[in-house]
SEFIDO-69800 format. One record per atom (N, C-alpha, C): residue in one letter; x, y, z. Coordinates in pm, whole numbers, padded with zeros to 5 digits, always signed. Layout:
<recs>
AXYZ ...
</recs>
This chain:
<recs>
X-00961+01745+00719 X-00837+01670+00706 X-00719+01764+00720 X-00725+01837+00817 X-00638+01953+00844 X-00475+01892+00814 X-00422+01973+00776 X-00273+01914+00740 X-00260+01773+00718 X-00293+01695+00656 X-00303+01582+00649 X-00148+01503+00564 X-00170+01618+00440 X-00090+01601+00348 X+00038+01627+00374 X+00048+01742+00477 X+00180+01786+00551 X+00229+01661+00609 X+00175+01666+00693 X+00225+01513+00752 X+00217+01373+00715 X+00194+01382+00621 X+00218+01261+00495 X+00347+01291+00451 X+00363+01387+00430 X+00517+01412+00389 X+00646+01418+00440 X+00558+01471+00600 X+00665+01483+00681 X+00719+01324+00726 X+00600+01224+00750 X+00639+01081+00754 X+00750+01054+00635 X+00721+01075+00529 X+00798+00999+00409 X+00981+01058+00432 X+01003+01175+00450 X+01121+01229+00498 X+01169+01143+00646 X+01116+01170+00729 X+01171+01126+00837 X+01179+00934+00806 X+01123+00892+00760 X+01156+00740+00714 X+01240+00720+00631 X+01292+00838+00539 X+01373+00797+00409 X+01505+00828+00492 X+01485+00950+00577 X+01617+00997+00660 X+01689+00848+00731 X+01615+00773+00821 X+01619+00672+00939 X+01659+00564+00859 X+01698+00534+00741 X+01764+00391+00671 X+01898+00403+00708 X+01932+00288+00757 X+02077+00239+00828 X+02127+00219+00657 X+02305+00222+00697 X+02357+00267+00576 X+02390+00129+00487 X+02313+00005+00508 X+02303-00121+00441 X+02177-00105+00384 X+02047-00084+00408 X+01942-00060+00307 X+01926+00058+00269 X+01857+00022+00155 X+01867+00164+00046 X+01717+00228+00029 X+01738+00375+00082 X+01607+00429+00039 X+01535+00371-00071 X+01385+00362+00019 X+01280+00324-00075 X+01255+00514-00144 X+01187+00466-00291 X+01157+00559-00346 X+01029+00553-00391 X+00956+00720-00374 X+00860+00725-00437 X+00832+00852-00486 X+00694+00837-00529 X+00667+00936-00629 X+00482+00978-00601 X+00473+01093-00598 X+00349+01181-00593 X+00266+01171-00711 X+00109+01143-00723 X+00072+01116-00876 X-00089+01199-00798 X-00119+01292-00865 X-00222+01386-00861 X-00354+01403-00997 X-00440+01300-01009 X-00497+01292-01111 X-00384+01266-01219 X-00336+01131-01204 X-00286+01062-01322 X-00145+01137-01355 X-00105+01246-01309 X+00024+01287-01318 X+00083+01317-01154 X+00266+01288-01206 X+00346+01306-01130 X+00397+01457-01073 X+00347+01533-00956 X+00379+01658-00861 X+00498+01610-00810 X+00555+01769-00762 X+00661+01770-00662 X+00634+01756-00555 X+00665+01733-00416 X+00615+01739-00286 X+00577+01906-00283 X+00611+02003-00366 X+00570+02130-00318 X+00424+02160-00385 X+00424+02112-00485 X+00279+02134-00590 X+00190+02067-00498 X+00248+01908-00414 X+00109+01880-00338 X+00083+01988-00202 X+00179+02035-00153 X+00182+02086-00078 X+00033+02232-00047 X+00120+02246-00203 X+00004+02390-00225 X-00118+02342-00250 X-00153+02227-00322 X-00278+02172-00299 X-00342+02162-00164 X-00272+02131-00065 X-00350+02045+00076 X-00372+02217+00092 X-00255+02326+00118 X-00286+02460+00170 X-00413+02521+00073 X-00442+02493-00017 X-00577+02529-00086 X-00661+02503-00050 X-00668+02377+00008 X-00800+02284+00057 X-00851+02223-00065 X-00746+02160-00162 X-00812+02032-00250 X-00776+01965-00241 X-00686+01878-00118 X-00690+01763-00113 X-00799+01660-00078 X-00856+01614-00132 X-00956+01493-00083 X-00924+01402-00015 X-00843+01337-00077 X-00820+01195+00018 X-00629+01177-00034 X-00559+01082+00079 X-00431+01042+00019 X-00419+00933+00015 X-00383+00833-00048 X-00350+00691-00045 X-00229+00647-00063 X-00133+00590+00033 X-00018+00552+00026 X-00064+00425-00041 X+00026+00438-00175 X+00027+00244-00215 X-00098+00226-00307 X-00079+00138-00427 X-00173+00129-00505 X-00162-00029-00554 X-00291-00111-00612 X-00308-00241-00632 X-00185-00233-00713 X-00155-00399-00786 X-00081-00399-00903 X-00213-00374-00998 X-00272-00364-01017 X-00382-00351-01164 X-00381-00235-01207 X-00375-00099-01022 X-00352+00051-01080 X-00243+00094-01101 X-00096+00021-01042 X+00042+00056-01104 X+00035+00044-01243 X-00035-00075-01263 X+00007-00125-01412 X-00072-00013-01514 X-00140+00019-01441 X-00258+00169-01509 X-00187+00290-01516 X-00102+00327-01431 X-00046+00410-01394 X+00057+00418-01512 X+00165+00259-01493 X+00260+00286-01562 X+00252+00304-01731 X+00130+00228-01794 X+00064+00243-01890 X+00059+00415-01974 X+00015+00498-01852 X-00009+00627-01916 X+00117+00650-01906 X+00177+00685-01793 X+00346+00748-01745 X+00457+00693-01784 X+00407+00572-01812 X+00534+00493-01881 X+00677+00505-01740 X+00822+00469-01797 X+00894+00506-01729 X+00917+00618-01591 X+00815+00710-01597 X+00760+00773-01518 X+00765+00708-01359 X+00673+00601-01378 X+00630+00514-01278 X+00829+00418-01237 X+00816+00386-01344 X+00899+00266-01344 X+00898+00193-01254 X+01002+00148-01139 X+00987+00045-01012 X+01008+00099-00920 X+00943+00222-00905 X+00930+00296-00809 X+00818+00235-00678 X+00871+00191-00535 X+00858+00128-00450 X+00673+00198-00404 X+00696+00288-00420 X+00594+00381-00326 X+00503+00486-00394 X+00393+00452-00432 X+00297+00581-00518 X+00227+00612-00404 X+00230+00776-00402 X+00117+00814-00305 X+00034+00914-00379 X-00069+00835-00412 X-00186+00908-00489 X-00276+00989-00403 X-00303+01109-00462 X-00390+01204-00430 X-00487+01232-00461 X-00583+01289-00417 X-00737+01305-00518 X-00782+01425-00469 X-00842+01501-00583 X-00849+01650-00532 X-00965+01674-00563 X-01017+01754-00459 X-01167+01803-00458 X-01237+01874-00599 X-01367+01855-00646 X-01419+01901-00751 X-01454+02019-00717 X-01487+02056-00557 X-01515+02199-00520 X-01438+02185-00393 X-01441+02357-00398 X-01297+02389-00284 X-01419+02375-00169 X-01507+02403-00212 X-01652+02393-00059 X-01660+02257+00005 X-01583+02176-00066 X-01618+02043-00008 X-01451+01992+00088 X-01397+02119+00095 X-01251+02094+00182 X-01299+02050+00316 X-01413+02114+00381 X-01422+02065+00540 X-01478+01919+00531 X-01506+01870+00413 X-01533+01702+00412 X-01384+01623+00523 X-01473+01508+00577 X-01352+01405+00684 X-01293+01328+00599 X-01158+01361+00595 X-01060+01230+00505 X-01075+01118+00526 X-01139+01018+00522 X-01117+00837+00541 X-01011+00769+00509 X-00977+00817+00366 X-00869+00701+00277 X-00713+00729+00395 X-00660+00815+00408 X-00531+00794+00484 X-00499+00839+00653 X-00642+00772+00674 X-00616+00752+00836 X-00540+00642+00872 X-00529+00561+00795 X-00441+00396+00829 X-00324+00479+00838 X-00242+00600+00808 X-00126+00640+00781 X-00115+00637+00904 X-00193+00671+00987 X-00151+00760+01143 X-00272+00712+01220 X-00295+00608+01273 X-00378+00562+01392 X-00247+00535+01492 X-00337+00601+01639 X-00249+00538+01744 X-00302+00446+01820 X-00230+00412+01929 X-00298+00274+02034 X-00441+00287+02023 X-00488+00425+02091 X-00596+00419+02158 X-00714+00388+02070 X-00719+00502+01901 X-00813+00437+01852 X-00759+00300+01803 X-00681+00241+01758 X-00628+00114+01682 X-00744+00006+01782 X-00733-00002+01908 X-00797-00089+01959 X-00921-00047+01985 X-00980+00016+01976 X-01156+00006+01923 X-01177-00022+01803 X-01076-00040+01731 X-01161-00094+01603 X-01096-00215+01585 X-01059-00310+01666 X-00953-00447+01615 X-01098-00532+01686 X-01084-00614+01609 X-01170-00729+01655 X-01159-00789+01838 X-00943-00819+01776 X-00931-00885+01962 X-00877-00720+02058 X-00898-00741+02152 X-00876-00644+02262 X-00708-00671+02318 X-00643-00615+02406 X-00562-00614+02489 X-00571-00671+02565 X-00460-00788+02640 X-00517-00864+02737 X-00602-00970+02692 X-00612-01021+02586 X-00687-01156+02540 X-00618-01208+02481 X-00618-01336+02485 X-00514-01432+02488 X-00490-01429+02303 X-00395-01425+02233 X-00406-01441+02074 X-00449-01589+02021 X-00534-01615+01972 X-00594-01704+01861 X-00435-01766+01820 X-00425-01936+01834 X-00325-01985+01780 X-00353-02040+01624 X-00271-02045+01553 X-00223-02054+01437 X-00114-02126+01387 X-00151-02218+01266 X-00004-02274+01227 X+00008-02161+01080 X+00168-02109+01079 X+00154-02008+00937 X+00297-02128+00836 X+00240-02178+00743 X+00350-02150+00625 X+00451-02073+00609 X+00552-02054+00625 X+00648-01956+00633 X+00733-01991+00456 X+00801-01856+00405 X+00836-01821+00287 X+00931-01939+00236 X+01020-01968+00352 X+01113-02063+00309 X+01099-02224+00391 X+00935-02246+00353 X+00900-02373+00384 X+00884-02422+00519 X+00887-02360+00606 X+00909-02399+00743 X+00743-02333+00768 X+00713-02473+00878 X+00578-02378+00955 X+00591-02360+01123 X+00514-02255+01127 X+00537-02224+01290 X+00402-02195+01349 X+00402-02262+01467 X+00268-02237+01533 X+00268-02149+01640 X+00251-02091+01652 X+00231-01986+01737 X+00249-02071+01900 X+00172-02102+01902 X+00174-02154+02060 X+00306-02220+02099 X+00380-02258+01990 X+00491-02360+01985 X+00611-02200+02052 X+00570-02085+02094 X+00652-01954+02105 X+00644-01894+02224 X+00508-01998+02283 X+00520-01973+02465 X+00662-01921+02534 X+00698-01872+02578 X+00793-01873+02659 X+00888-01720+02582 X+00822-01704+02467 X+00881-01560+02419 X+00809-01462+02399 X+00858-01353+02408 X+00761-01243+02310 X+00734-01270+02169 X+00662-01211+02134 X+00595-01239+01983 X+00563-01105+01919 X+00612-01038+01816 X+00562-00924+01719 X+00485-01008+01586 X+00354-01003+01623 X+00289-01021+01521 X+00241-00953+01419 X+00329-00948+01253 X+00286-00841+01186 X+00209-00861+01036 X+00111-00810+00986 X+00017-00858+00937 X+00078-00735+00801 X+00072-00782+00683 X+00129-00667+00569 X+00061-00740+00460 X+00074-00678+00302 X+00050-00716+00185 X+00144-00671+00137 X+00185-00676-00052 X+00296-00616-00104 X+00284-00487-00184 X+00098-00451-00179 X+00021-00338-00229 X+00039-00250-00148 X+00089-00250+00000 X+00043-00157+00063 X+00181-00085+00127 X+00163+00040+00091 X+00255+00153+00101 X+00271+00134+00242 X+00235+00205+00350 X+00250+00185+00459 X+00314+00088+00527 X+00274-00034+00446 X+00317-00146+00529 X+00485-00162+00477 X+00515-00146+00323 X+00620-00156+00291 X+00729-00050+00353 X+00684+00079+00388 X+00750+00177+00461 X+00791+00120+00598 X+00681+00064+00657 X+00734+00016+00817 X+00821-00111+00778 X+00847-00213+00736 X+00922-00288+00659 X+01024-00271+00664 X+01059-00142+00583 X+01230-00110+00560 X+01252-00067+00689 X+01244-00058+00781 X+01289+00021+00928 X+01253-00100+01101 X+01152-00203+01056 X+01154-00295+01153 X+01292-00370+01133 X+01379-00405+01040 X+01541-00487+01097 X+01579-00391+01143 X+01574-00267+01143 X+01705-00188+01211 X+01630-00157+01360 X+01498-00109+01332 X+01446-00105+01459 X+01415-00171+01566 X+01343-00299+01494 X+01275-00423+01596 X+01382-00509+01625 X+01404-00599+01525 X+01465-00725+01496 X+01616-00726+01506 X+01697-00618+01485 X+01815-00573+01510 X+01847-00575+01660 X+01769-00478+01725 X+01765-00459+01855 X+01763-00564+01970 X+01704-00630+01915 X+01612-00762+02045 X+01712-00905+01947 X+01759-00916+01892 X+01812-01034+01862 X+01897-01120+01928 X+01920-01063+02065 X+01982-01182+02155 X+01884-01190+02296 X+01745-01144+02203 X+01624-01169+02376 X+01562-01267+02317 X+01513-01331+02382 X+01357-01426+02352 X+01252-01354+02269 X+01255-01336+02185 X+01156-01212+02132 X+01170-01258+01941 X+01073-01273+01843 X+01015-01359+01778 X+00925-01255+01710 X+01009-01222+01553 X+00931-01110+01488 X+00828-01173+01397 X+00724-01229+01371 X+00657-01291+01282 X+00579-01212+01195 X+00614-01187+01075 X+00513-01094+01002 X+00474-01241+00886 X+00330-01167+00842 X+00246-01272+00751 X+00197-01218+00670 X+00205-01226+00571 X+00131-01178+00437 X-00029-01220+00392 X-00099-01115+00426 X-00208-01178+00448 X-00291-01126+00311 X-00385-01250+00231 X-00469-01215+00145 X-00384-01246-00036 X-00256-01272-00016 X-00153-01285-00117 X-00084-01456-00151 X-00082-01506-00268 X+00037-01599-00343 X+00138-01596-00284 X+00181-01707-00280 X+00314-01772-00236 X+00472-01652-00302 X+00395-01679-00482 X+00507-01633-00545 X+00480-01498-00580 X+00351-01433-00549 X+00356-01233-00565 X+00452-01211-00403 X+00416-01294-00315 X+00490-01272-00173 X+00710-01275-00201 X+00680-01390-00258 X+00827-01404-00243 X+00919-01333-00365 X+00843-01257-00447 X+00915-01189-00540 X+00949-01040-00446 X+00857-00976-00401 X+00868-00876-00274 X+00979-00859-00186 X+00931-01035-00120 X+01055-01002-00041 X+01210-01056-00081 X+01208-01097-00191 X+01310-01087-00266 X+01429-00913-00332 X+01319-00862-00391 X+01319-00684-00351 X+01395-00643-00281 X+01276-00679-00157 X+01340-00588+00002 X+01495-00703+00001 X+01506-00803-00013 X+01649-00854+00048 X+01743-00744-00016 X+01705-00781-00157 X+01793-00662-00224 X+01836-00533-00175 X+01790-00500-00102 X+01759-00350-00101 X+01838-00354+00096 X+01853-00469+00149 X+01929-00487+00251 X+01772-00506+00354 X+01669-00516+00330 X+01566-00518+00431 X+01504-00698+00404 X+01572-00761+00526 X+01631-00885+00545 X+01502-00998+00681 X+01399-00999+00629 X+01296-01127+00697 X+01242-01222+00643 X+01174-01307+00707 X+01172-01403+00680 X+00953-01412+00644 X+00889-01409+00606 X+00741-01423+00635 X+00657-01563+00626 X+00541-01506+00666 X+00437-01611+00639 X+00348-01605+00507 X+00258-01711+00512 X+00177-01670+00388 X+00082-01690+00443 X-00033-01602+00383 X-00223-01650+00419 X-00310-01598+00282 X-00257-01684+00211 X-00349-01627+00095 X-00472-01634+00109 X-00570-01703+00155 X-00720-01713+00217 X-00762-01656+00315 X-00626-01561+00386 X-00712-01471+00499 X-00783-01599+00601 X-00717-01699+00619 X-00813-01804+00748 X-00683-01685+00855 X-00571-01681+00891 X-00526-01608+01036 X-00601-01485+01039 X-00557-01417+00922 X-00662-01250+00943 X-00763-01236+00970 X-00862-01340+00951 X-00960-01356+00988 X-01010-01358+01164 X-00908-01381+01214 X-00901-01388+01348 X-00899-01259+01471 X-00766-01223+01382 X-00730-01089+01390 X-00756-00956+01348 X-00839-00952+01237 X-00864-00859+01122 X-00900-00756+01231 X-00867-00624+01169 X-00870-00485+01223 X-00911-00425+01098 X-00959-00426+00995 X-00990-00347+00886 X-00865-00283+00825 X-00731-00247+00886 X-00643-00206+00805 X-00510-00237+00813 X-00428-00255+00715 X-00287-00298+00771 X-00206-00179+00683 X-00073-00192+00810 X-00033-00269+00859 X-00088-00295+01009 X-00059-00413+01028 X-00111-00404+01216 X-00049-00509+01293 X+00035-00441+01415 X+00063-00547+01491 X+00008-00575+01582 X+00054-00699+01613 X-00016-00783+01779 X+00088-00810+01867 X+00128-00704+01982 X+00271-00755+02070 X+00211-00857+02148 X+00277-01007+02158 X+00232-01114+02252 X+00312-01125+02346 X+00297-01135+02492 X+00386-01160+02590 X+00396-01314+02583 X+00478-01327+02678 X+00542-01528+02693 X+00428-01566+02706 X+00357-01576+02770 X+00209-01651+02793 X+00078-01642+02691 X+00138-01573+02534 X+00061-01581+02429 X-00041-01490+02454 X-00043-01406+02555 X-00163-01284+02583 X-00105-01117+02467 X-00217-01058+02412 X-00164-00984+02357 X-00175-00824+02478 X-00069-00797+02457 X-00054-00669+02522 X-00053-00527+02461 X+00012-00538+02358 X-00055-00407+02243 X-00073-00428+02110 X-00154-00337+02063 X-00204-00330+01926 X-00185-00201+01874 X-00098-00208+01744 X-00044-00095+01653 X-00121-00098+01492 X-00193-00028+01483 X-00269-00028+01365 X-00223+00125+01246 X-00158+00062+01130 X-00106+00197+01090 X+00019+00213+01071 X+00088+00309+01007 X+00177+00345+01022 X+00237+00506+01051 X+00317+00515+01177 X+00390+00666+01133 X+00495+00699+01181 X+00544+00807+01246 X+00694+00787+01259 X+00734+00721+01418 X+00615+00761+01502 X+00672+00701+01605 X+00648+00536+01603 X+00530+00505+01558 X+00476+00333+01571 X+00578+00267+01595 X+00695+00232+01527 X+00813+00148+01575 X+00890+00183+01677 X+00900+00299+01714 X+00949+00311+01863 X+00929+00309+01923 X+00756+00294+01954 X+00652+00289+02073 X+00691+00138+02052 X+00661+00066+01955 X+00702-00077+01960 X+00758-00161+02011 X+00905-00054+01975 X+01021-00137+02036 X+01060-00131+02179 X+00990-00014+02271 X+00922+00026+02386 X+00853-00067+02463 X+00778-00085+02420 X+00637-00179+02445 X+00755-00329+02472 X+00811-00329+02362 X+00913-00461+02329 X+00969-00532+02477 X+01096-00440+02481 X+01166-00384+02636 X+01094-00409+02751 X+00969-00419+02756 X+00875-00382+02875 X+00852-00519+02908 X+00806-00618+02808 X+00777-00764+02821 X+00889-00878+02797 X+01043-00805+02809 X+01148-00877+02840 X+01188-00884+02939 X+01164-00746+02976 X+01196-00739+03113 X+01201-00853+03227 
</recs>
């Protein structure tokens, strides 16, 4: 997991840097076996070779675990990125699993997604937050960013604060149709979230799938993950992950099918 942790960090900087001056840095905090490090203490960990694994983002059952021991510590701090450190330094050349979702690109993202590139997307009617439903097919004639998130998941909340300024900002006088869906989650754990982010100036609108019937369609094993759809409902790329470029390849990709 060669530098892994480096560039875990280096993501979290370059994302906290890139907030337009209406939303407000998300904040977080480093927790290393149940206590809170500096970015330099983890640092010297990964250069030791005890980092095990990193996990951006934790359930509510382990915040609430978290905040339990740390108390105020934790407080409403947006972003835990928990660490886990090796019991032996011999076991450093072990393969990291837990924070590859941080950093997948195109190429692997689509060997491991169920649908391929170039296949038409599975239509759907989604519930949307503020009562409205939308069917997908009913969007023929536009592009489509299909984005799949929870309110547990670090990553996904990181790409979040930076799709209005990036995606949705940009393209708002094209045919082009940002749909993100909350997949696996309540109506009201969803809309307290994005209640949050309004606060905080990070301004959409979502779906709900608490039963996982759309993800099911789509499922890639990790989110966040998008599905770019051209006018004719065919998907043309798949972004699985998050890191610093994903939204600019995005909004790239975007450009290409307005054209």
């Amino acid at each position: 997991m060669k530098k892994i942790l480096f560039f875990l960090l280096i993501i979290s900087v370059q994302l906290f840097q890139a907030q337009n001056s209406v939303s407000r840095k998300p904040e977080f905090i480093m927790v290393v076996n149940d206590e809170i490090v500096s970015k330099e203490k983890a640092k010297e960990y990964e250069e030791k070779g005890l980092v095990e694994s990193v996990s951006m983002g934790v359930t509510d059952i382990e915040r609430q675990r978290l905040y339990e021991k740390l108390g105020d510590k934790i407080g409403d701090k947006e972003f835990i990125v928990v660490i886990k450190l090796r019991s032996k330094i011999e076991d450093s050349k072990k393969e990291n699993t837990t924070s590859k979702i941080v950093a997948s690109d195109h190429k692997n993202a689509t060997s491991k997604t169920k649908l391929k590139t170039n296949q038409a997307a599975p239509d759907f009617t989604v519930n949307m937050l503020d009562g409205n439903n939308i069917k997908l097919s009913d969007l023929k004639g536009k592009v489509v960013l299909l984005n799949f998130w929870a309110t547990w998941c670090g990553p996904c909340l990181m790409e979040l604060h930076e799709i209005p300024s990036k995606i949705i900002e940009p393209h708002k006088n094209s045919p082009f149709v940002f749909l993100a869906i909350s997949s696996g989650e309540e109506k009201e754990k969803v809309a307290k979230k994005i209640n949050a982010l309004k606060n905080k100036g990070v301004n959409f609108d979502t779906g709900i799938d608490p039963s996982k019937t759309i993800w099911a369609n789509y499922e890639s094993g990790s989110i966040p993950a998008n599905y770019l759809i051209d006018k004719n409902g065919v998907i043309r790329y798949i972004s699985i992950g998050n890191n610093e470029e994903s939204l600019d390849k995005l909004s790239e990709e975007i450009k290409k099918l307005l054209k």
